[in-house]
DRENDO-1510 file (C-alpha; in Angstrom, 1 decimal, always signed):
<recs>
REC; n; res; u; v; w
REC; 1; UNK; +1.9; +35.9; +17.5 .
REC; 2; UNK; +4.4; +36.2; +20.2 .
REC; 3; UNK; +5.5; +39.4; +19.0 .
REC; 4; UNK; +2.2; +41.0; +18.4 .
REC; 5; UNK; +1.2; +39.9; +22.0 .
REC; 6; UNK; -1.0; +37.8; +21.9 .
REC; 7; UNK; -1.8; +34.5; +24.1 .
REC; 8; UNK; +0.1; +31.7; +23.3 .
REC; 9; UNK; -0.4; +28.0; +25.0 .
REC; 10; UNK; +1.1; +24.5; +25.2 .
REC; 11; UNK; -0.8; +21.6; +25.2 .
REC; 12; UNK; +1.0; +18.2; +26.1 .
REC; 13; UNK; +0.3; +15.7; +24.1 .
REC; 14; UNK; +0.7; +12.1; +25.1 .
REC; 15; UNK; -1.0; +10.3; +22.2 .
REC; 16; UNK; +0.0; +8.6; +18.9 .
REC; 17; UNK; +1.2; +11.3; +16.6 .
REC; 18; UNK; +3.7; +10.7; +13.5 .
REC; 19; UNK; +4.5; +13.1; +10.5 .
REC; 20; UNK; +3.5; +11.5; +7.3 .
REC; 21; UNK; +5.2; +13.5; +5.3 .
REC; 22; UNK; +7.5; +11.1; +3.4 .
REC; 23; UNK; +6.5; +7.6; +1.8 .
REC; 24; UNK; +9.0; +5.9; +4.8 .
REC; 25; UNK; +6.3; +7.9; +7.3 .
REC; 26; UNK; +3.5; +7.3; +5.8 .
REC; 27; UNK; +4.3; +3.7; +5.0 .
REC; 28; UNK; +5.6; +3.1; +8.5 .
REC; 29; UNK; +2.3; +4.9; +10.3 .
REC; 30; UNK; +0.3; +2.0; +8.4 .
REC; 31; UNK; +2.7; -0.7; +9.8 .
REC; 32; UNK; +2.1; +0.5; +13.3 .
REC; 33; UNK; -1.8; -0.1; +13.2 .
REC; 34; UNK; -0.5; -3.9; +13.2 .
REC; 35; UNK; +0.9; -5.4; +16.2 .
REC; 36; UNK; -1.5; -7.5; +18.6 .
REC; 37; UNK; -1.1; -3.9; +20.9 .
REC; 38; UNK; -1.1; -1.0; +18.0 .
REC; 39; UNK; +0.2; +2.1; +19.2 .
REC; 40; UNK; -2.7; +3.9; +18.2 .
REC; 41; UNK; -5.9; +1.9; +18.6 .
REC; 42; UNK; -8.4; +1.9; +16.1 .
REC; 43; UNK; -10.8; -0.1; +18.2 .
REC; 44; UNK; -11.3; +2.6; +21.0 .
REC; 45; UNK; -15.0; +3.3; +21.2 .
REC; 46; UNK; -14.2; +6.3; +23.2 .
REC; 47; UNK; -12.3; +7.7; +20.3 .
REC; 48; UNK; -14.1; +6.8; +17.2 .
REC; 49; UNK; -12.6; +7.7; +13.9 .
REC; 50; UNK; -14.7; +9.0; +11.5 .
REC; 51; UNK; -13.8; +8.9; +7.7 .
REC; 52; UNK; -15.9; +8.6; +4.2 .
REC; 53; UNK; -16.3; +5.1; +3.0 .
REC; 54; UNK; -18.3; +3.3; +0.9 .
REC; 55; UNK; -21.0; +0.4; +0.8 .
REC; 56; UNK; -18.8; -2.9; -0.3 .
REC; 57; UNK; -19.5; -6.2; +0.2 .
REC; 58; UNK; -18.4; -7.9; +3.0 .
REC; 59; UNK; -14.2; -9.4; +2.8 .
REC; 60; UNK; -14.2; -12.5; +1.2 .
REC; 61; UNK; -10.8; -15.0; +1.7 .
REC; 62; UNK; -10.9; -17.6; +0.2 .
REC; 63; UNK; -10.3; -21.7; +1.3 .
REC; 64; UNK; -6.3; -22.1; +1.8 .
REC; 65; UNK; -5.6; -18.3; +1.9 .
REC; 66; UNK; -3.6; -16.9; +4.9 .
REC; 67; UNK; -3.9; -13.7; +6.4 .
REC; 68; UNK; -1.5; -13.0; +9.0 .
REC; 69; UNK; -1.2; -9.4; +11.4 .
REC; 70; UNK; -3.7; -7.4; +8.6 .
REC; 71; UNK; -6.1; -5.1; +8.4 .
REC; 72; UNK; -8.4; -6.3; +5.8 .
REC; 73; UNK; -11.3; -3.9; +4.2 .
REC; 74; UNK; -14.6; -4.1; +3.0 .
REC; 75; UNK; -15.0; -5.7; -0.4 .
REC; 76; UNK; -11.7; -7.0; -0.5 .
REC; 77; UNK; -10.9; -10.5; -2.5 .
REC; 78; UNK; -8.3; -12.7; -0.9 .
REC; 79; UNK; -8.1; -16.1; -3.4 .
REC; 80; UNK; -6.9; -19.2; -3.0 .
REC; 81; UNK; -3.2; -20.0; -1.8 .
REC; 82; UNK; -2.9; -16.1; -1.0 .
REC; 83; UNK; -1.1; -15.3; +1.7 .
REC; 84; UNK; -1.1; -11.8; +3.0 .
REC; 85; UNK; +1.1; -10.9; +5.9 .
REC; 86; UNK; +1.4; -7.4; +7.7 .
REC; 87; UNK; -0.4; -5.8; +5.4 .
REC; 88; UNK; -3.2; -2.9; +4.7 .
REC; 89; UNK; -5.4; -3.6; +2.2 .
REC; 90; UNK; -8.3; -0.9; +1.1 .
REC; 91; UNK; -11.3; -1.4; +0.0 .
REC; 92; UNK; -12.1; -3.7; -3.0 .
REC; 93; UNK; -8.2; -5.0; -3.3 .
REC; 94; UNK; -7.6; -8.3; -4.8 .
REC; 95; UNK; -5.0; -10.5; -4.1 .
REC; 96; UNK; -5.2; -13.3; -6.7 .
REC; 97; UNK; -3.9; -16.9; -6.5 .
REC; 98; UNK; -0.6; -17.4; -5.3 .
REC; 99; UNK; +0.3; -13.9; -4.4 .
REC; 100; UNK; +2.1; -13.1; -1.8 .
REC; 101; UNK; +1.4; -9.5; -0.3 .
REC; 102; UNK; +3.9; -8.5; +2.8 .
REC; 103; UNK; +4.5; -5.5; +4.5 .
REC; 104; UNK; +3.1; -3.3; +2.0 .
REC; 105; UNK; -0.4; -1.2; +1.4 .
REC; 106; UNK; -2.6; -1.6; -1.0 .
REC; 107; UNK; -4.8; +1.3; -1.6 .
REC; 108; UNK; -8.4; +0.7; -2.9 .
REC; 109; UNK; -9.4; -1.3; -5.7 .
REC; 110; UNK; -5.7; -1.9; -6.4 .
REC; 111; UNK; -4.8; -6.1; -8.1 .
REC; 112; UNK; -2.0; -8.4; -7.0 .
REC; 113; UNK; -1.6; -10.3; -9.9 .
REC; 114; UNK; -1.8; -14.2; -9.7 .
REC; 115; UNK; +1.7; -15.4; -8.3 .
REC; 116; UNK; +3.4; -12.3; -7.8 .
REC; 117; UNK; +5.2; -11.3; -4.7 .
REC; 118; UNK; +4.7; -7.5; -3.1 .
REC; 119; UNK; +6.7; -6.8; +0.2 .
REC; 120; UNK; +7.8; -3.5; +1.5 .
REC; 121; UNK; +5.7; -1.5; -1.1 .
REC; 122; UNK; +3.0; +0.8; -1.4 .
REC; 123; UNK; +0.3; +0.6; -4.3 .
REC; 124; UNK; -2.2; +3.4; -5.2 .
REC; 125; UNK; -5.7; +3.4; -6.2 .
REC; 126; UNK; -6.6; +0.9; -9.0 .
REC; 127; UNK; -2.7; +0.1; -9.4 .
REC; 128; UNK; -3.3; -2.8; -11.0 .
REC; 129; UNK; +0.4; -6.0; -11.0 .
REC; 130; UNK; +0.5; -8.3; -13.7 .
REC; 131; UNK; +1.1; -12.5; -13.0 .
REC; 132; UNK; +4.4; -13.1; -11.5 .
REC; 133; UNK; +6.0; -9.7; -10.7 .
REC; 134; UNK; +8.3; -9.1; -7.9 .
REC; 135; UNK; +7.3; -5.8; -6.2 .
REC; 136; UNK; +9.8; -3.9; -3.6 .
REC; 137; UNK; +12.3; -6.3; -1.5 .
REC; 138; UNK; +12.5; -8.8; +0.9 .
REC; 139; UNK; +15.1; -8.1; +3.6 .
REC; 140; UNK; +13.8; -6.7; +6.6 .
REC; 141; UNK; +17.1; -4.9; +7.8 .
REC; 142; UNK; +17.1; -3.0; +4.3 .
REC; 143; UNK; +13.7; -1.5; +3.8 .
REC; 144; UNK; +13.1; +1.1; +0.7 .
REC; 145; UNK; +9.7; +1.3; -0.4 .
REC; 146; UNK; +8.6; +0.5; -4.1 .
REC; 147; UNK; +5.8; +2.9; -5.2 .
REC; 148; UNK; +2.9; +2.2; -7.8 .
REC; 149; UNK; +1.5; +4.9; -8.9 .
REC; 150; UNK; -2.5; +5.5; -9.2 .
REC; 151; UNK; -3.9; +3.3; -12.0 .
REC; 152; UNK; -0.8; +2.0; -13.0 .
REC; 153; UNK; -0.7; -1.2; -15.1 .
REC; 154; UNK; +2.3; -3.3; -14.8 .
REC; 155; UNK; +3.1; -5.8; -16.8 .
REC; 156; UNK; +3.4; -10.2; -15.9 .
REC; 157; UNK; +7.0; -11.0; -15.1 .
REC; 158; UNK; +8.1; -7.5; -14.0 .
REC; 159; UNK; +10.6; -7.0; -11.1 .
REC; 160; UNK; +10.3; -3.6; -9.5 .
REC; 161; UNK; +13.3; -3.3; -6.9 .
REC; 162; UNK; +12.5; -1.5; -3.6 .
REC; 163; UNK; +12.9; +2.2; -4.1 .
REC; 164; UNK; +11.7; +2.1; -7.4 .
REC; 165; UNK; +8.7; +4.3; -8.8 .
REC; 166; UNK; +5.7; +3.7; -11.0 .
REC; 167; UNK; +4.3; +7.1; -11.7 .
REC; 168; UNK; +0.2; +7.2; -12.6 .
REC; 169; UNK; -1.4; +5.7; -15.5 .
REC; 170; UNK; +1.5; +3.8; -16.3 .
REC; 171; UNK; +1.2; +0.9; -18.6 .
REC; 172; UNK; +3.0; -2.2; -20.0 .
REC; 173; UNK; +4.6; -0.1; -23.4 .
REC; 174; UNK; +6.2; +2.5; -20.8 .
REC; 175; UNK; +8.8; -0.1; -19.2 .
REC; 176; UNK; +12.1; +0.2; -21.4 .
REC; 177; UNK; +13.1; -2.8; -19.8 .
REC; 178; UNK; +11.9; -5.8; -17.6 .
REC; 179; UNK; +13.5; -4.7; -14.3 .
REC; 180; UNK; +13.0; -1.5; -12.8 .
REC; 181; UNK; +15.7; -0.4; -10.3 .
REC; 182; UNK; +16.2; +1.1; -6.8 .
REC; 183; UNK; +15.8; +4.9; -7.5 .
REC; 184; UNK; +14.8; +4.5; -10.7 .
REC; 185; UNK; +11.4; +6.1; -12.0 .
REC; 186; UNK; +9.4; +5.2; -14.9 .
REC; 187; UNK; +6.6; +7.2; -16.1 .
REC; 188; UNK; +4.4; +7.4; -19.0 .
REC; 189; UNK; +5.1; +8.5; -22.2 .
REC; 190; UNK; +1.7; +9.1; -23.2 .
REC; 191; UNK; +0.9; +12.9; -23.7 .
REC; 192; UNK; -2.6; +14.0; -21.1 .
REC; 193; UNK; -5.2; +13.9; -24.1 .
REC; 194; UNK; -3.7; +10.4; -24.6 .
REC; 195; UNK; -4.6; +8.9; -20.9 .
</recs>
């Protein structure tokens, strides 16, 4: 443009602005939404966001659930003995029994099975974690993000180290094994016509 010469302007910018071009990026402009004082405000009625959504019922959490520094959508299912700590959940996510959801996003209509524990992870649409799994890790000062892919079905009792990949449609017969690595990345083996 330059070259050719045309006009060329600066604008400074002085708002919230963060490349999301990597799951670390995108995972950490999520956790930013979340302190008491977000660095980007969603609540500003002078700068409403607009975005497509959806008619759901209203969020429903349970007796004895906690929810803790989260944005929780519509039609979202928090059960019983829950707990659910700087977290995004979309709309229509379930967090069963005894789950324990942390630092992580859950995109919509995505399961945490009854007693399992997610932190530092990121599940797609409809990803769907069986009864006890471990998802991603637990130590703040080492944070690699564990990915479930869209639709993804994991299997009860599955650990998924952080940094490990679910790809999409996944499902239990895919896992050669009960623990999926750091860096590791298991997809299906079904063939498209199959899924």
């Amino acid at each position: 443009m330059i070259a050719s010469g045309s006009a060329v302007f600066t604008y400074p910018f002085h708002g919230y602005w963060i490349d999301v071009g990597t799951i670390e990026s995108y995972w950490q402009a999520h956790m930013d939404l979340l302190p008491p004082k977000p660095s980007f405000d969603l609540y500003d009625r002078s700068w409403v966001i607009h975005t497509k959504t959806e008619e759901r019922p209203p969020a429903s959490i349970h007796r004895d659930a906690t929810v803790v520094d989260s944005l929780i959508c519509d039609g979202c299912q928090i059960e019983s003995g829950a707990v659910v700590t700087r977290s995004v959940l979309s709309p229509g996510v379930i967090v069963k029994s005894g789950a324990m959801v942390r630092n992580s996003i859950l995109l919509t209509d995505a399961v945490a099975g009854e007693g399992s524990v997610i932190c530092n992870a990121v599940l797609d649409k409809r990803a769907v974690i069986g009864r006890g799994c471990q998802i991603g890790n637990g130590y703040p000062d080492l944070i690699s993000i564990a990915m479930i892919g869209r639709e993804a079905v994991i299997p009860d009792g599955m650990v998924i180290e952080g940094g490990g990949r679910i790809g999409t449609d996944v499902i239990p017969s895919d896992f050669p094994a009960q623990t999926v690595k750091a860096g590791e990345y298991i997809q299906t083996r079904r063939l498209p016509y199959e899924i």
